[in-house]
RORO-26037 format. One line per field, with one value per residue: residue number from 1; residue in one letter; chain; y, z, x of N, C-alpha, C in turn. Coordinates in nm, 3 decimals, padded with zeros to 5 digits. Atoms other than C-alpha are relative to their C-alpha. Last residue first. Example, Ala and Ser with C-alpha at 12.3 -4.5 7.8 and 13.67 -1.06 7.14 Angstrom:
BEGIN
nr	(2, 1)
rest	(s, a)
kette	(A, A)
nnorth	(-00.119, -00.119)
nup	(-00.006, 00.000)
neast	(-00.082, 00.089)
canorth	(-00.106, -00.450)
caup	(00.714, 00.780)
caeast	(01.367, 01.230)
cnorth	(00.109, 00.120)
cup	(00.073, 00.000)
ceast	(-00.077, 00.090)
***
This chain:
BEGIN
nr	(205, 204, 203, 202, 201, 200, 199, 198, 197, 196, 195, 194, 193, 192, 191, 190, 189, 188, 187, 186, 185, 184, 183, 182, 181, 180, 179, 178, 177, 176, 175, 174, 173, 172, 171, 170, 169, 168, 167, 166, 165, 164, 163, 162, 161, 160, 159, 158, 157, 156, 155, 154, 153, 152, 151, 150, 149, 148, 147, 146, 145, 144, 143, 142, 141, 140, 139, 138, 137, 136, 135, 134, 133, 132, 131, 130, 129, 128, 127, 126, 125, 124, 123, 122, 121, 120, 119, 118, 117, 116, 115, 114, 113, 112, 111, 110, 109, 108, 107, 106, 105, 104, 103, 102, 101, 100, 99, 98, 97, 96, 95, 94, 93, 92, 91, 90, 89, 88, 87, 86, 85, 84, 83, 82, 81, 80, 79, 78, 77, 76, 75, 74, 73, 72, 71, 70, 69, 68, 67, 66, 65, 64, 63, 62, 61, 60, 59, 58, 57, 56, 55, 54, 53, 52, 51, 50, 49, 48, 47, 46, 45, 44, 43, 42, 41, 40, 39, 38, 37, 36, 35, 34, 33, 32, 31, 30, 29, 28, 27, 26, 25, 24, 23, 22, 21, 20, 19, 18, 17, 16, 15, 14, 13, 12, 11, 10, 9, 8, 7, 6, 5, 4, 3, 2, 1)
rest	(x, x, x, x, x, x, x, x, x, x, x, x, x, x, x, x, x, x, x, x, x, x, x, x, x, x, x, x, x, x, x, x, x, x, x, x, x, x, x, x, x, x, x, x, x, x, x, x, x, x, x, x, x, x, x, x, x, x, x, x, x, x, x, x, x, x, x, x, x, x, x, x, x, x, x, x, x, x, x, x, x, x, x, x, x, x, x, x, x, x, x, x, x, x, x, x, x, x, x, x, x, x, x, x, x, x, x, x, x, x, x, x, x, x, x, x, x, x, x, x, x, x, x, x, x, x, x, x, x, x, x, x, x, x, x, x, x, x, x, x, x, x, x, x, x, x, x, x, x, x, x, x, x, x, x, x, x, x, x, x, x, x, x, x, x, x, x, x, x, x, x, x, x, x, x, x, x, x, x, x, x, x, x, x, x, x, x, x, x, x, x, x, x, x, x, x, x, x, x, x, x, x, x, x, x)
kette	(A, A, A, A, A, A, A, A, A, A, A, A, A, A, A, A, A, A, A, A, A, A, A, A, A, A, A, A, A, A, A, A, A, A, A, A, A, A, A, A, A, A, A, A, A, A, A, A, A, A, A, A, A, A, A, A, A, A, A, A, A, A, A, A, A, A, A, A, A, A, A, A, A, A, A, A, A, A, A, A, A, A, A, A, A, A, A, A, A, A, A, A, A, A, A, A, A, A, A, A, A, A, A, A, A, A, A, A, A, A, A, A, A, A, A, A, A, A, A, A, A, A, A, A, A, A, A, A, A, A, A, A, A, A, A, A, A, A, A, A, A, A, A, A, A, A, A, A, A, A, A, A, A, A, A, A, A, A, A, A, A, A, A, A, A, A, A, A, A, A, A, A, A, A, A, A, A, A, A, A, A, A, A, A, A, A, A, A, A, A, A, A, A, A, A, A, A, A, A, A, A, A, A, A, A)
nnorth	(-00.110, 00.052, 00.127, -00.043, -00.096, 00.042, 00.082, 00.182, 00.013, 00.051, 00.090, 00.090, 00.040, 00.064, 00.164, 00.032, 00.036, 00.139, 00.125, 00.007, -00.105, 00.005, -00.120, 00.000, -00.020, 00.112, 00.071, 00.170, 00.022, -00.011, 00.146, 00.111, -00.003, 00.062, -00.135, -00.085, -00.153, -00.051, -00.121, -00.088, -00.160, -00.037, 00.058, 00.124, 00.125, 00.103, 00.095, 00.098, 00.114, 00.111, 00.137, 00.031, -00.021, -00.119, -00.116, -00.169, -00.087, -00.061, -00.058, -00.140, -00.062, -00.031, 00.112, 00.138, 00.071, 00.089, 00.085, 00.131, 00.062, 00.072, 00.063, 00.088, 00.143, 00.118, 00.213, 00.098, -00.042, 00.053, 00.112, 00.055, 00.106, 00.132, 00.059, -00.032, 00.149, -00.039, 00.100, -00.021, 00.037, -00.070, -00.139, -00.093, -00.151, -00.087, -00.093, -00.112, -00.016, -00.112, -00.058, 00.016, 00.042, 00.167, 00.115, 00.042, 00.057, 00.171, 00.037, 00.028, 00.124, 00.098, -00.017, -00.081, 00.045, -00.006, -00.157, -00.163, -00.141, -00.090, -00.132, -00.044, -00.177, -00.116, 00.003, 00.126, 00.198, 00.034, 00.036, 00.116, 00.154, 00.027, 00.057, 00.153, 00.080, 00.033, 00.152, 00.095, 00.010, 00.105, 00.107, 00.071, -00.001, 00.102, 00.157, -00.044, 00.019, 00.115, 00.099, -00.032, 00.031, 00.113, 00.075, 00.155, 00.010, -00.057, -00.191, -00.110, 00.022, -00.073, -00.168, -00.062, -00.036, -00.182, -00.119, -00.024, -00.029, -00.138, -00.061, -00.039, 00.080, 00.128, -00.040, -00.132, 00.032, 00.094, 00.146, 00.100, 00.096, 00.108, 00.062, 00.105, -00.017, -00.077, -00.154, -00.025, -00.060, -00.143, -00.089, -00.034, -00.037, -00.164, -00.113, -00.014, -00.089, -00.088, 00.061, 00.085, -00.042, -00.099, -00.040, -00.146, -00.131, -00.130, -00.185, -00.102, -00.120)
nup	(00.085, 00.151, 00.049, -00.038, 00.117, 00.096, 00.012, 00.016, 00.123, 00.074, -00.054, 00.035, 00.119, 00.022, -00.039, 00.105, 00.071, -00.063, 00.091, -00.102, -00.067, -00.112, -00.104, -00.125, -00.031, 00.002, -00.137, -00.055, 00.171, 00.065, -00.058, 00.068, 00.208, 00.028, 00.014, 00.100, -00.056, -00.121, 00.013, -00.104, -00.016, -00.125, -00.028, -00.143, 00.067, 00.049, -00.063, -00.044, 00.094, 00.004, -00.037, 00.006, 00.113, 00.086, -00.070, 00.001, -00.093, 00.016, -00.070, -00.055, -00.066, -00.212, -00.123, -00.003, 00.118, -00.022, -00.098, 00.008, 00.090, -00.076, -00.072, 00.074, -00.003, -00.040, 00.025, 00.109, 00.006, -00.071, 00.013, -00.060, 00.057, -00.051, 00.105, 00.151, 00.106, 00.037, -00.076, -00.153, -00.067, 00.022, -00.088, 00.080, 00.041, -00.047, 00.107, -00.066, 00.136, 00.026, 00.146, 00.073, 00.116, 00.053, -00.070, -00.149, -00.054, 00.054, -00.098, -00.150, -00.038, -00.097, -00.127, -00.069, -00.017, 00.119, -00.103, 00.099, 00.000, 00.163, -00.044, 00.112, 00.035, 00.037, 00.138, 00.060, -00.002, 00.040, 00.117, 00.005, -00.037, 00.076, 00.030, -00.044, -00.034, 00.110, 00.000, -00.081, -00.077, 00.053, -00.123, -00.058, -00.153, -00.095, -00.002, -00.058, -00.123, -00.078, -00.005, -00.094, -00.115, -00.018, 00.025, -00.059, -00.003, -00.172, -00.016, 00.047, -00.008, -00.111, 00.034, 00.096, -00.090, -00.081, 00.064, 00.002, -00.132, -00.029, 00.125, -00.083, 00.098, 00.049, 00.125, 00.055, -00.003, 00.025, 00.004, 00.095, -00.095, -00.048, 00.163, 00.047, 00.125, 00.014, 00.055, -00.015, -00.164, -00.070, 00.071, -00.075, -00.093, 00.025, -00.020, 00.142, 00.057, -00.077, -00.115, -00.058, 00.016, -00.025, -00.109, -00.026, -00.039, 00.058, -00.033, 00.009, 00.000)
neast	(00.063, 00.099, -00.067, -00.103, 00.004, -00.011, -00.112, 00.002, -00.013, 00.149, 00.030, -00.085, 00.017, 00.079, -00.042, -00.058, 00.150, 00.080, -00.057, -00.064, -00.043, -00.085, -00.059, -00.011, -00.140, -00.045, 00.056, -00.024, -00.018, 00.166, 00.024, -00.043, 00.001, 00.151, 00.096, 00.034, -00.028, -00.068, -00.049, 00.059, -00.031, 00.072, 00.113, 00.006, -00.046, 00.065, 00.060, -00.059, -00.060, 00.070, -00.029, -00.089, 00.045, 00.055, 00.073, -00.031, 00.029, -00.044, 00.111, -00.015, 00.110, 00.009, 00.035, -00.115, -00.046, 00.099, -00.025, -00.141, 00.073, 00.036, -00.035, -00.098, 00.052, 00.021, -00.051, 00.046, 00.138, 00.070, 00.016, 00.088, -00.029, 00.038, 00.118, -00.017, 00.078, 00.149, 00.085, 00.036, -00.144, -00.100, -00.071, -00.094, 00.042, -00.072, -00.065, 00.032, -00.010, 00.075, 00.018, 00.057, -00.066, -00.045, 00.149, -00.006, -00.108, 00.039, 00.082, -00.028, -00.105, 00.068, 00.032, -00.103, -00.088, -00.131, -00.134, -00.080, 00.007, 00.003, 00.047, -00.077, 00.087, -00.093, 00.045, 00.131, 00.061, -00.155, 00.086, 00.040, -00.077, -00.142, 00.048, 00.108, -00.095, -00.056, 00.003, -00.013, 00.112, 00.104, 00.026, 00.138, 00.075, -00.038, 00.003, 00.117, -00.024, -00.066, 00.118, 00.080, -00.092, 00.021, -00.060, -00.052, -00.125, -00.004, 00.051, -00.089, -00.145, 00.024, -00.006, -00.134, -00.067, 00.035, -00.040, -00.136, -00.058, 00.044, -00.062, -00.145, -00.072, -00.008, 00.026, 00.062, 00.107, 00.085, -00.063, 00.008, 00.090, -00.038, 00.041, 00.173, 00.052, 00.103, 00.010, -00.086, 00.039, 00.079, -00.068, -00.138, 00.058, -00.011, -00.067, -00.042, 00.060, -00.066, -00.118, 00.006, 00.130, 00.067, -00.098, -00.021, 00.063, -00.058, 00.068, -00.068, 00.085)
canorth	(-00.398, -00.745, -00.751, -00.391, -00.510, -00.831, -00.669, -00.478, -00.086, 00.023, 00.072, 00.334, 00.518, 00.499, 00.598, 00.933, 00.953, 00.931, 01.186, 01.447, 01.561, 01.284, 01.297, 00.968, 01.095, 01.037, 01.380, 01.520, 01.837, 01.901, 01.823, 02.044, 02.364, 02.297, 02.349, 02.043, 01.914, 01.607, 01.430, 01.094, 00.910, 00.501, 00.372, 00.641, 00.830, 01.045, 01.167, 01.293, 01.430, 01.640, 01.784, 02.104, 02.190, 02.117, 01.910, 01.569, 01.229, 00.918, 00.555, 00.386, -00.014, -00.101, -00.329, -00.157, 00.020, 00.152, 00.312, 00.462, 00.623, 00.787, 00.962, 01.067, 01.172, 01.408, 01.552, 01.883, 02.084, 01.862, 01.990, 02.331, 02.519, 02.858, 03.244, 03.538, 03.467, 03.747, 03.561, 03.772, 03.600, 03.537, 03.304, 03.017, 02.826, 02.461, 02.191, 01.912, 01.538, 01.509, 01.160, 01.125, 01.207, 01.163, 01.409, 01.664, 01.622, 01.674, 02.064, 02.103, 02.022, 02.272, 02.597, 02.539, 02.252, 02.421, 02.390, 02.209, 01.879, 01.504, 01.341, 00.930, 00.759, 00.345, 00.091, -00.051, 00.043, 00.412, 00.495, 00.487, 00.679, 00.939, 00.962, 01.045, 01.321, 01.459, 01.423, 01.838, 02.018, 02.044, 02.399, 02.661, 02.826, 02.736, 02.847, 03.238, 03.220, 03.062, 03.322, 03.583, 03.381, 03.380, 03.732, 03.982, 04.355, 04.428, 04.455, 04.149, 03.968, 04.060, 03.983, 03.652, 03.567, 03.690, 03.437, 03.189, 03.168, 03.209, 02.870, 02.726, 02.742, 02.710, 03.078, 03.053, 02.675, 02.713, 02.948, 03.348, 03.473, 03.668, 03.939, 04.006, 04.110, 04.169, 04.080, 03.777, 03.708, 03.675, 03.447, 03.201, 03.197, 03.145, 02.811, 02.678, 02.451, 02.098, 01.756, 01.825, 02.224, 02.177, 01.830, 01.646, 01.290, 00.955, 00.711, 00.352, 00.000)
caup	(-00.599, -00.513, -00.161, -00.036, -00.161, 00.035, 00.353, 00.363, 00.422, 00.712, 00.878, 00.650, 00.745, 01.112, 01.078, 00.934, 01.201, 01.465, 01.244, 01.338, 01.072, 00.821, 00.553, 00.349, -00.070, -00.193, -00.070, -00.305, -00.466, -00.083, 00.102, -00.145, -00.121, 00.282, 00.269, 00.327, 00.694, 00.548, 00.231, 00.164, -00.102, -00.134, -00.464, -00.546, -00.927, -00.759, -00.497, -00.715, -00.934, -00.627, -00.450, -00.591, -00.456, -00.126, 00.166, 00.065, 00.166, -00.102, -00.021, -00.311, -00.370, -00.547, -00.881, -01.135, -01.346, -00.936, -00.933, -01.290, -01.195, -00.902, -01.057, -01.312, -01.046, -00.957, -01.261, -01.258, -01.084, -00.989, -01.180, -01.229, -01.269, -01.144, -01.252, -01.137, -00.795, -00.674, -00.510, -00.601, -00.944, -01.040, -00.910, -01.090, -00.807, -00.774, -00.771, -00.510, -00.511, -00.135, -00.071, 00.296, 00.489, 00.839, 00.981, 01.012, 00.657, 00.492, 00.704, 00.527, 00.210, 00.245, 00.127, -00.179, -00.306, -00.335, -00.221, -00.502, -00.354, -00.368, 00.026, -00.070, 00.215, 00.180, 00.353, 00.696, 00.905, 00.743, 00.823, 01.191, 01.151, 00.926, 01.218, 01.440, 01.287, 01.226, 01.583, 01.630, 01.310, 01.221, 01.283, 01.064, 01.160, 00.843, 00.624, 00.743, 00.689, 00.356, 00.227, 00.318, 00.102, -00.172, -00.181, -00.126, -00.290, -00.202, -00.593, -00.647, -00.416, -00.496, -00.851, -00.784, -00.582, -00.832, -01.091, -00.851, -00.819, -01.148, -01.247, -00.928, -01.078, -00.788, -00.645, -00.314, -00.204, -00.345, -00.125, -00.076, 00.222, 00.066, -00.085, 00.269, 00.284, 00.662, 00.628, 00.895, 00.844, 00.508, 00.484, 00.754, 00.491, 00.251, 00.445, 00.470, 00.784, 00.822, 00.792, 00.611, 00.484, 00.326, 00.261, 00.057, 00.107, -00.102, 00.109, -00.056, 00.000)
caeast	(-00.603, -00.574, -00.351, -00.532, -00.864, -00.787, -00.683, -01.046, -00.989, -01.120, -00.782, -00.737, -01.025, -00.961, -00.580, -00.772, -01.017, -00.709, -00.531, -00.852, -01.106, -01.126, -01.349, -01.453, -01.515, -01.846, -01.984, -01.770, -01.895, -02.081, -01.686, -01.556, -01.737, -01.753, -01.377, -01.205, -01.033, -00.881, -01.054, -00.979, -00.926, -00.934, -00.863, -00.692, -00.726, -00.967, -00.756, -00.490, -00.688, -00.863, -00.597, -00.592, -00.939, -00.831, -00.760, -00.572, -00.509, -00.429, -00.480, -00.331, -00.320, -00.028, 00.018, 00.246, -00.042, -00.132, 00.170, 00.188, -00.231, -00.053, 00.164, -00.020, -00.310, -00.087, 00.005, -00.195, 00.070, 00.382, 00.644, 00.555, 00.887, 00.836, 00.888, 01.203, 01.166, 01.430, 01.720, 01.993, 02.158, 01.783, 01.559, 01.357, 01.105, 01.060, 00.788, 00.682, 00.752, 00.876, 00.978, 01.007, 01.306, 01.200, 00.903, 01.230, 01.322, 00.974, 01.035, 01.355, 01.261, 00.928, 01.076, 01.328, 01.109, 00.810, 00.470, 00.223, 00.232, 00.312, 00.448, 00.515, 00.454, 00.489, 00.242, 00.162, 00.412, 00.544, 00.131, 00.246, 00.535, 00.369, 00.074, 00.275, 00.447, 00.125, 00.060, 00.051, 00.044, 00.409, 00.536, 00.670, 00.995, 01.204, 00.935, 00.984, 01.343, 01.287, 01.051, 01.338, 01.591, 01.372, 01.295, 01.109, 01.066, 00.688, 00.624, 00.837, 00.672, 00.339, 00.414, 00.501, 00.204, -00.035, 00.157, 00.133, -00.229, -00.291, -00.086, -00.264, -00.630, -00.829, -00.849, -00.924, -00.899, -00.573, -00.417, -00.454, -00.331, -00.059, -00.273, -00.322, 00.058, 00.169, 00.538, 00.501, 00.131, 00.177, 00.493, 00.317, -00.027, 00.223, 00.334, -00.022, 00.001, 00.173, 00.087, -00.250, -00.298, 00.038, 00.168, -00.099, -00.053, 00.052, -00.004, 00.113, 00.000)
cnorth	(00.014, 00.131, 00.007, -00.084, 00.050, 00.119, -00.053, 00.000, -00.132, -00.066, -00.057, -00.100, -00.055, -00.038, -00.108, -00.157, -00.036, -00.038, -00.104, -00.139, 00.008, 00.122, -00.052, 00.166, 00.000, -00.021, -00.114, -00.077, -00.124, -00.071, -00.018, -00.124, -00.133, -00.035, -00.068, 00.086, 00.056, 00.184, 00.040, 00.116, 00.028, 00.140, 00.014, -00.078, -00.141, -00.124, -00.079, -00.107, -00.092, -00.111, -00.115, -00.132, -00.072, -00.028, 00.073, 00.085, 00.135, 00.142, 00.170, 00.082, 00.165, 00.091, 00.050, -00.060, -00.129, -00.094, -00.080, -00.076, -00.120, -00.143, -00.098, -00.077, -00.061, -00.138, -00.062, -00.169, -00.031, 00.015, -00.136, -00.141, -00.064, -00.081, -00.153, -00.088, 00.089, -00.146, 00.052, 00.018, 00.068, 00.036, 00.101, 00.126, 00.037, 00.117, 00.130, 00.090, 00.143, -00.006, 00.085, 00.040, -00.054, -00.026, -00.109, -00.067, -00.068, -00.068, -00.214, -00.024, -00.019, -00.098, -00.089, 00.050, 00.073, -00.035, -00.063, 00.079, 00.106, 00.129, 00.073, 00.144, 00.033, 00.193, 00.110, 00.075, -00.054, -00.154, -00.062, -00.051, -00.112, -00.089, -00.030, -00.131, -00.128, -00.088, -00.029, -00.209, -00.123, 00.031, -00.092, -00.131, -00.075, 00.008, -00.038, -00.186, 00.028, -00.017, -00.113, -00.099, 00.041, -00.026, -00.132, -00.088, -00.136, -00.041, 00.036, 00.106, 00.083, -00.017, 00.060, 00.154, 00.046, -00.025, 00.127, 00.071, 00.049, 00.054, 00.145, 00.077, 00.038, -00.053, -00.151, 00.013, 00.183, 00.015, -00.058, -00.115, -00.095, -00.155, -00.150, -00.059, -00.073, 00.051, 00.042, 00.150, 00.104, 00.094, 00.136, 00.126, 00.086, 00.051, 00.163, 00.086, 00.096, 00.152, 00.122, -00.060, -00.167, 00.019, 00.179, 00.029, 00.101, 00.124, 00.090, 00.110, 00.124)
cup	(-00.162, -00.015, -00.131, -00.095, 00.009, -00.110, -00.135, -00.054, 00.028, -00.121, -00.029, 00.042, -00.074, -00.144, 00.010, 00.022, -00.133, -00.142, 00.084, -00.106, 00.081, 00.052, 00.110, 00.026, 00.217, 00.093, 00.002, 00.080, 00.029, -00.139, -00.080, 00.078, -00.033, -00.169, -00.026, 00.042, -00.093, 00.004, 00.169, 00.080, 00.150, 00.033, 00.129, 00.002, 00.150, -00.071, -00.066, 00.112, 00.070, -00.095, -00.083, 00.005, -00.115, -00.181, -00.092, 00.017, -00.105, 00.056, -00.044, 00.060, 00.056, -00.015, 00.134, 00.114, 00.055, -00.167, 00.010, 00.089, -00.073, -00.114, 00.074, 00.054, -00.119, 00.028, 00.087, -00.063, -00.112, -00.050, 00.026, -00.066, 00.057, -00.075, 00.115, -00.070, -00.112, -00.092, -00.011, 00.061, 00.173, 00.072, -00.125, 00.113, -00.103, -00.067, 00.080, -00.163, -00.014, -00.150, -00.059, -00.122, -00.065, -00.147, -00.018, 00.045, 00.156, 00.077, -00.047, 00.103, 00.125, -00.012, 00.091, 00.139, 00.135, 00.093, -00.092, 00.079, -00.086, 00.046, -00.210, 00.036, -00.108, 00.045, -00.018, -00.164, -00.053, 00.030, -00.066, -00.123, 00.033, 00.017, -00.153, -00.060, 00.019, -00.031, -00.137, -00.067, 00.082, 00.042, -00.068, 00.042, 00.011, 00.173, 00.129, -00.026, 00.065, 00.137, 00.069, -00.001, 00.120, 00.147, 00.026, -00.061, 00.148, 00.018, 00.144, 00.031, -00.039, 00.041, 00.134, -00.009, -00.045, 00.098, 00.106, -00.075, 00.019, 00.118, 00.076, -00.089, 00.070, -00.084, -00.038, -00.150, -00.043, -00.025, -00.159, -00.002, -00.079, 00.037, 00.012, -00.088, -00.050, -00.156, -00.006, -00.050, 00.015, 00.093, -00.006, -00.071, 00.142, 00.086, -00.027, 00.048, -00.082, -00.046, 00.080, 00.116, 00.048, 00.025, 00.076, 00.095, -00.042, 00.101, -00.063, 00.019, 00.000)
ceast	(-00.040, -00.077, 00.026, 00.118, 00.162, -00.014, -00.005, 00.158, 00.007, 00.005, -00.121, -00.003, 00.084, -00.056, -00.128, 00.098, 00.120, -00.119, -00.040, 00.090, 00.112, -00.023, 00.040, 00.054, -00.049, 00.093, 00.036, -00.064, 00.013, 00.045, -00.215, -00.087, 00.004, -00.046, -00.156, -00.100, -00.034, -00.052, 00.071, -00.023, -00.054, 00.038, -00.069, -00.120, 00.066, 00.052, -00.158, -00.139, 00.075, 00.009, -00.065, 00.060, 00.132, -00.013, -00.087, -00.136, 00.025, -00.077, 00.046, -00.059, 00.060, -00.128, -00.065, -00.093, 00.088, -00.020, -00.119, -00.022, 00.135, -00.099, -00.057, 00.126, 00.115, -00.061, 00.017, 00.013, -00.058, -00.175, -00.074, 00.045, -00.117, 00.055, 00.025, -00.212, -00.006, -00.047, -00.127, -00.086, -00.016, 00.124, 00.079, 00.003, 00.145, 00.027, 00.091, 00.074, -00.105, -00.009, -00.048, 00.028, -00.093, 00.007, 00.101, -00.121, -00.004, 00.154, -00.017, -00.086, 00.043, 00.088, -00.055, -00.081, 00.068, 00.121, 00.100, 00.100, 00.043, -00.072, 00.002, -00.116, 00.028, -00.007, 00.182, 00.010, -00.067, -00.006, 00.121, -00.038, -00.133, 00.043, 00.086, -00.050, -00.029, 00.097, 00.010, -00.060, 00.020, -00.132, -00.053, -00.008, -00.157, -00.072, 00.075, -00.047, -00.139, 00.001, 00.048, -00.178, -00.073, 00.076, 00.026, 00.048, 00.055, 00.182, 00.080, 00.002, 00.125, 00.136, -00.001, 00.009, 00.146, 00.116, -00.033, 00.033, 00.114, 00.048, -00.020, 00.089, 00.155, 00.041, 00.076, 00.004, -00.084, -00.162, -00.089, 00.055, -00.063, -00.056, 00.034, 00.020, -00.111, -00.071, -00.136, 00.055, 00.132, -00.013, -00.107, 00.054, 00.098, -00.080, -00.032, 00.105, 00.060, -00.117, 00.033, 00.055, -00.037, -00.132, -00.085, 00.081, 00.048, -00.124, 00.036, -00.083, 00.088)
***
């Protein structure tokens, strides 16, 4: 079996949200579940950036202080016993490697930012956005059952090409479009919907 989760907004909370607060740039606050095409998204945050003269190095030192959500951790090492993790996301390389480090070196598959020679984001590299159900649609070609956690709008290719999705903590929007889809609120409810899963579907996906 293999977990692929959302990272932001599951394990840990939204970094730009952190980078808002910190310099005080509403525009900041924006995620996802606000404006749903991520392309757009990241173009406004680009510009705000530029405009407000930041940089990559000052987005960093505002990443390296955010916090797991309590038992996250936790629940990582217990899901590390009964299957694979594999962490896919839209955050970016250069600000969430060091947090995927200190749950334990998971497999972050995540996209990364273009700079210039002093550390203005210049543009992106989307390596992630849009293709995670193509990741997840190879691994289940070779054989494996895929439970696959996520929150938001963003999430939802990847958690339809699972055979067992589940949302975590969605916006009312999503949890009405989906009503199919288990919800979790707490990582107890989320170890309960995994644990629900019949052994033989798991075996003989």
């Amino acid at each position: 079996m293999i977990i692929a989760t959302d990272l932001e907004g599951v394990l840990i909370p939204e970094i730009w949200d952190a980078i808002a607060s910190e310099y005080g740039i509403d525009e900041l606050h924006l995620t996802t579940r606000d404006i749903p095409d991520f392309e757009e998204l990241m173009e406004h945050r680009v510009n705000v950036l530029n405009r407000e003269d930041l940089r990559l190095q000052d987005l960093q030192k505002v990443a390296q202080d955010v916090m797991a959500f309590p038992g996250s951790t936790e629940f990582l090492n217990w899901g590390r016993r009964r299957g694979q993790i594999m962490i896919i996301s839209d955050t970016f390389h250069e600000l969430s490697d060091p947090l995927v480090w200190e749950f334990g070196g998971y497999n972050l598959f995540a996209n990364q930012f273009s700079t210039d020679s002093k550390g203005r984001i210049t543009g992106y590299k989307l390596r992630i956005r849009g293709m995670k159900w193509r990741a997840l649609e190879k691994l289940r070609d070779i054989g494996f059952f895929i439970v696959a956690i996520g929150d938001s709008h963003n999430d939802l290719s990847m958690l339809e090409e699972a055979h067992h999705p589940i949302f975590f903590n969605p916006p009312q929007e999503l949890r009405e479009k989906c009503s199919d889809f288990p919800v979790a609120e707490t990582y107890d409810e989320l170890r309960e919907s995994i644990l629900s899963v019949p052994a033989e579907s798991i075996e003989n996906p």
